[in-house]
PALUM-492043 format. One record per residue (C-alpha): residue number from 0; chain; x, z, y; residue in three letters. Coordinates in pm, whole numbers. Example, Ala and Ser with C-alpha at 12.3 -4.5 7.8 and 13.67 -1.06 7.14 Angstrom:
2
SITE  pos  unit       X       Z       Y  code
SITE    0     A    1230     780    -450   ALA
SITE    1     A    1367     714    -106   SER
//
This chain:
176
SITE  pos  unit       X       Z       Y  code
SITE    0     A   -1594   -2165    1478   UNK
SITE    1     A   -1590   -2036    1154   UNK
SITE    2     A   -1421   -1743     940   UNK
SITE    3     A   -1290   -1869     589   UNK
SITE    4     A   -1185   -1552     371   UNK
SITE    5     A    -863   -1688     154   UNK
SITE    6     A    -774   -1479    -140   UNK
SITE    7     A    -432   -1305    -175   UNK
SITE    8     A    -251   -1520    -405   UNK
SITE    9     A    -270   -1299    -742   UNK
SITE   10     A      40   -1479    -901   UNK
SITE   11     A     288   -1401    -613   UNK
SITE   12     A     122   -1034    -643   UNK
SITE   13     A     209    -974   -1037   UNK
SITE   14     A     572    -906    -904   UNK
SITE   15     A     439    -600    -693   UNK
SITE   16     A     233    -501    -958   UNK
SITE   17     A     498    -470   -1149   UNK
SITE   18     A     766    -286    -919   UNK
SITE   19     A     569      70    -916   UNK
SITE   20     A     682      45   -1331   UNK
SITE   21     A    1063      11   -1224   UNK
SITE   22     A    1076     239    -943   UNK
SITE   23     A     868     517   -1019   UNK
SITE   24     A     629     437    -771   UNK
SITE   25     A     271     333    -686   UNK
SITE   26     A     144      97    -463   UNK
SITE   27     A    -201     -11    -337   UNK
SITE   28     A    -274    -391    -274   UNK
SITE   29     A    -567    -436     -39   UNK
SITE   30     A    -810    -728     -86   UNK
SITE   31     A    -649    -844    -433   UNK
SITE   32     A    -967    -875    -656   UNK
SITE   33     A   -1019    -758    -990   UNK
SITE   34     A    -970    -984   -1304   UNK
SITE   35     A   -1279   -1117   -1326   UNK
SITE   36     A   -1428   -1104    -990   UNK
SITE   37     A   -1239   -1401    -790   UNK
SITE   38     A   -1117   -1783    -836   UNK
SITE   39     A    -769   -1681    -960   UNK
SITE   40     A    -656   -1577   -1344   UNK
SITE   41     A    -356   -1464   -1274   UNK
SITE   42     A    -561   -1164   -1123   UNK
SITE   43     A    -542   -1062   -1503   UNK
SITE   44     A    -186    -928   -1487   UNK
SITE   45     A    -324    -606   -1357   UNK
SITE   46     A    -507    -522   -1640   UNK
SITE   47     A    -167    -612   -1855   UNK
SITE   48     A      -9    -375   -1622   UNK
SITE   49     A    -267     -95   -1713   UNK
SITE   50     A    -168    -153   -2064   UNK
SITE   51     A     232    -140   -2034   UNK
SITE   52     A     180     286   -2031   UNK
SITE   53     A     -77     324   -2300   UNK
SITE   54     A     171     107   -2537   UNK
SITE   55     A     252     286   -2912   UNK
SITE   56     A     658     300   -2852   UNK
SITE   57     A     689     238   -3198   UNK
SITE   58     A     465     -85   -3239   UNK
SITE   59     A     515    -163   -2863   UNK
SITE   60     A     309    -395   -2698   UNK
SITE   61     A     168    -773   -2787   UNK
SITE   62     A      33    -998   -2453   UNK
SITE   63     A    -104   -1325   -2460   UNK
SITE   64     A     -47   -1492   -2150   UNK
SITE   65     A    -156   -1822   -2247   UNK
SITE   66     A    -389   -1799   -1972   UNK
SITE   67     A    -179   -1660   -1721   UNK
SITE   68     A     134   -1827   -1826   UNK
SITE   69     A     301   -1779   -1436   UNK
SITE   70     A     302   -1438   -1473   UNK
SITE   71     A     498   -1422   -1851   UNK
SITE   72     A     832   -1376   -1656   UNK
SITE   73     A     758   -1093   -1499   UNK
SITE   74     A     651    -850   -1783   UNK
SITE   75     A     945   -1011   -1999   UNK
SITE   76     A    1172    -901   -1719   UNK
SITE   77     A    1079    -559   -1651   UNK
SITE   78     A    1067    -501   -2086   UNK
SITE   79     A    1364    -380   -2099   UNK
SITE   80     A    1276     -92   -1891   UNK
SITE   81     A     924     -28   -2144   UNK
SITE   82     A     935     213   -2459   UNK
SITE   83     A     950     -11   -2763   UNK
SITE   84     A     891    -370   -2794   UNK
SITE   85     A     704    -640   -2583   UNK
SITE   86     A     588    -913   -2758   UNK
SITE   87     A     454   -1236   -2500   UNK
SITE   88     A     288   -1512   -2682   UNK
SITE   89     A      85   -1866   -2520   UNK
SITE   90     A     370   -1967   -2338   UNK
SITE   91     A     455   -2261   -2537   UNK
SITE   92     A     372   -2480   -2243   UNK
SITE   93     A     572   -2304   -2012   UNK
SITE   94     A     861   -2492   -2152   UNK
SITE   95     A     794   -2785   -1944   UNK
SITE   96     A     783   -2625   -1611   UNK
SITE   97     A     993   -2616   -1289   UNK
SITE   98     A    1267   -2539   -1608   UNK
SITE   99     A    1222   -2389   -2041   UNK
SITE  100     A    1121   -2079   -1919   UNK
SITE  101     A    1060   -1974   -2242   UNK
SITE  102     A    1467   -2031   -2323   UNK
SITE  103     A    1569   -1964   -1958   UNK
SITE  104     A    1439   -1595   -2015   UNK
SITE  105     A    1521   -1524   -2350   UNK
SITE  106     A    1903   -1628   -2263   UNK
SITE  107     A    1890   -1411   -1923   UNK
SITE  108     A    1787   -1133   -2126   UNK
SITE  109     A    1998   -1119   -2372   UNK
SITE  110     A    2333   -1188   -2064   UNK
SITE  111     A    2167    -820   -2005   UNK
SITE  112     A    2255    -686   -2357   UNK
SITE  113     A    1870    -685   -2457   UNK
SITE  114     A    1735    -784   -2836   UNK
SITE  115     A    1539   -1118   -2815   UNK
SITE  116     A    1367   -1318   -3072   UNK
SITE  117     A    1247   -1648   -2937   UNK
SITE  118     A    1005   -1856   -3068   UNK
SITE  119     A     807   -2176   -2967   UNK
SITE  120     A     537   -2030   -2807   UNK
SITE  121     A     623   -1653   -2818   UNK
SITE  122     A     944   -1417   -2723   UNK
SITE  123     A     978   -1045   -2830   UNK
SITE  124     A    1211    -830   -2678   UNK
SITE  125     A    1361    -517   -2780   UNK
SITE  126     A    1493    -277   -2530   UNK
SITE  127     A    1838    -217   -2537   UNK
SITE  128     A    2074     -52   -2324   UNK
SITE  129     A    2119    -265   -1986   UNK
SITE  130     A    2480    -476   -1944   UNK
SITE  131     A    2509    -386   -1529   UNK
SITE  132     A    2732    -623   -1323   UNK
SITE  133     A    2548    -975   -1451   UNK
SITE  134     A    2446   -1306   -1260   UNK
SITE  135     A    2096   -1418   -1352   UNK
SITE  136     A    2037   -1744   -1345   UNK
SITE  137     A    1723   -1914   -1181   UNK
SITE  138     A    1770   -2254   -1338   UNK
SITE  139     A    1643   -2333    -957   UNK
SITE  140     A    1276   -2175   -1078   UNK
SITE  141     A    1130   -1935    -807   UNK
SITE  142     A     991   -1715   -1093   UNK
SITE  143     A    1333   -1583   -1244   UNK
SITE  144     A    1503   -1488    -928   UNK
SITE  145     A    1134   -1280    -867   UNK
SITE  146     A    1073   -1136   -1139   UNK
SITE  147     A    1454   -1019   -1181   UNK
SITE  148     A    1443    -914    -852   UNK
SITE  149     A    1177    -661    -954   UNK
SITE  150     A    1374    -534   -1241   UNK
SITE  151     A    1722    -520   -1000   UNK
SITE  152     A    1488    -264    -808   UNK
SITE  153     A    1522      -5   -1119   UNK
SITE  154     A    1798     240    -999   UNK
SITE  155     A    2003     200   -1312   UNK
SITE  156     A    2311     384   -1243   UNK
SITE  157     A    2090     693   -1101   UNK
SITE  158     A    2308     621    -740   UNK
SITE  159     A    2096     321    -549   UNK
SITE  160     A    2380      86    -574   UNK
SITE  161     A    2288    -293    -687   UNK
SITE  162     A    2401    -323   -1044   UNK
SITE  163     A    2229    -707   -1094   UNK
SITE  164     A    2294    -986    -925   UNK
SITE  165     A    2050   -1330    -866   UNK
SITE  166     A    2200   -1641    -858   UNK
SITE  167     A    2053   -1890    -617   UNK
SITE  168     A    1761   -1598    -465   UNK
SITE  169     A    1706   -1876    -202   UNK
SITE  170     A    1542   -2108    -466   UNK
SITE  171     A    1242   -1844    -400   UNK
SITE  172     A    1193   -2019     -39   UNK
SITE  173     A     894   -2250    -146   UNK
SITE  174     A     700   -1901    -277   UNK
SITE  175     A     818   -1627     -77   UNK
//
């Protein structure tokens, strides 16, 4: 017998690093290693997540996830909820995934009413007012329906009520 210590998964965990943003919150998740110190890259998203606050609102915020390119989706989905624009850039390769995610999430932004300026391997968003009572589409990609999921968490209307919808959440099933 033997005892094998498996690391949380530090992709799936970018999504609850990034809910304590929308909801006003904080959160503590046990055992996820620092950038740095385990096998997994994605563990880098926290530090993004440290930098999302210390942003200038006026220049905003410029992220290169070109090593971390499964985690893009979820800062680009909570930006419309940041002071001043988030610029993502590396994701070129991204457009060959489970779907374009690159296009997929630029489009699905702007169905929200937000300011996007896509490029090949780079989208910049600009915070705008949020449309309420939209369908996201997951183009069948576990990542959208997450990482809108998070941002359907932000209590937009000040009342609790759901104001976005996910279309296909079940397309999630093979991640979570």
């Amino acid at each position: 017998p033997a005892v094998y210590l498996v690391e949380p998964d530090a992709t799936a965990a970018s999504y609850f690093q990034a809910l304590p943003r929308v909801v006003r919150g904080s959160l503590h998740l046990p055992g996820l290693r620092p950038p740095g110190a385990g096998l997994q890259g994605d563990s880098a998203f926290a530090e993004v997540m440290a930098r999302v606050d210390a942003a200038d609102p006026v220049r905003g915020r410029v992220e290169d996830f070109h090593e971390i390119s499964d985690t893009f989706l979820t800062l680009a989905a909570i930006a419309p909820l940041l002071r001043g624009p988030t610029r993502i850039t590396g994701i070129a390769h991204t457009r060959k995934q489970e779907t374009d995610r690159v296009a997929g999430m630029a489009a699905e932004l702007r169905r929200l009413g937000q300011d996007v300026i896509e490029e090949e391997d780079a989208l910049t968003i600009t915070p705008r007012p949020l449309r309420a009572g939209q369908t996201i589409e997951t183009y069948g990609d576990h990542r959208f329906a997450m990482s809108f999921g998070i941002l359907g968490c932000h209590d937009l209307h000040g009342n609790g009520q759901p104001w976005l919808s996910v279309r296909d959440p079940a397309c999630c099933a093979k991640t979570f």
